[in-house]
C-alpha positions, 0 to 999 in steps of 0.5 A: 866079343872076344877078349883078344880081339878087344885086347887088340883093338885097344892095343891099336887104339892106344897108339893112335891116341898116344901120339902127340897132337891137338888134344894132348898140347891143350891138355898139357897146357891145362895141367901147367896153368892149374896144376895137379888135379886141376886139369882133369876136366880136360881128358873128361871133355876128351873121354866124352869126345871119344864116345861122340866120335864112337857113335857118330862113326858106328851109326854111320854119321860119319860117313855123311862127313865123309861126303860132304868135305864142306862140312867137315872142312867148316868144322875143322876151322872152327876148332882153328879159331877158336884155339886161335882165339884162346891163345890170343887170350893167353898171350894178352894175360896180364896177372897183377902183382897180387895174384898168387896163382892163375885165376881158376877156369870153371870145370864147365868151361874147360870141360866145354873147351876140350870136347870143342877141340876134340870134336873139331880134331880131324885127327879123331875123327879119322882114327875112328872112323878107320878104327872102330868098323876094322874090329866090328865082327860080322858074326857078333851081335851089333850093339853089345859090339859097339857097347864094348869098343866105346866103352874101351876107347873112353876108357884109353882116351882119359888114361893117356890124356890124363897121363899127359896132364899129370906128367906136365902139371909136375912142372906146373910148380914152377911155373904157375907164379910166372906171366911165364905160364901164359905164354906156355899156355898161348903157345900150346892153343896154337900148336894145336891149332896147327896140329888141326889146320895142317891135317889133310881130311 
């Protein structure tokens, strides 16, 4: 596979990822509750989200899920709910006077969550089953083709969702002593809830 050619694709990719949505609203809403750092298993549950997407649409999966709108349609409102859910949660958080800092989410549980939201995300799913077959070259080896495409979209989706983490739990400081925090929190669940219910598949 031409190095241009990759260069392109991830180009392409990178915009597509960058853009604002259900992903990155719950990645900030991550770096806010737990600051710097603590929020990174949120763009690893987004990077292996990449890579299912990645297989699922170079395997020809996603065409199944293209035919059959009931399905895809149940697993986009499944994510719906269960954002709605995590939001309800947040905005009923009643830190006590003790607590210093917001209890700790475990690492499986926020990793889980973020590959949930992902993979329930039509909007992921849609850039990649537009994305990946556009830069597949019929004169190229198949397999080495789907090695490098995966490996460069896993590679793009941590980076620009760690960025968006990172730059949110800057202000994590201020806001992490404060009830304050959870409503953030709240909020961003349901914007991406939003963000998903809205999309049109």
């Amino acid at each position: 596979m031409e190095l241009t050619h990759l260069l392109l694709f991830a180009l392409t990719f990178a915009v597509a990822v960058a853009l604002p949505g259900p992903n990155s609203a719950f990645t900030i809403g991550q770096a806010l509750k737990y600051g710097r750092f603590g929020f990174i298993w949120a763009p690893l549950g987004f990077m292996s989200a990449t890579m299912i997407h990645a297989l699922l649409v170079l395997s020809g999966l996603a065409l199944f899920l293209q035919q059959h709108i009931e399905v895809f349609q149940a697993i986009k409102w499944f994510g719906v709910l269960y954002l709605v859910y995590l939001a309800f949660k947040a905005f009923r958080h009643q830190p006590s006077r003790a607590e210093a800092l917001p209890p700790a989410l475990s690492k499986s549980k926020m990793y889980l969550s973020a590959l949930a939201v992902s993979l329930t995300n039509p909007k992921a799913m849609l850039a990649g089953m537009a994305l990946f077959p556009l830069f597949l070259q019929p004169n190229v080896a198949f397999y080495p083709q789907v090695f490098f495409l995966t490996v460069t979209a896993m590679t793009i989706s941590f980076s620009i969702y760690f960025s968006y983490g990172l730059l949110a739990s800057f202000f994590s400081h201020r806001v992490g002593r404060s009830t304050w925090v959870h409503k953030l929190l709240g909020t961003a669940y349901l914007g991406a809830a939003v963000g998903i219910a809205r999309h049109q598949s």
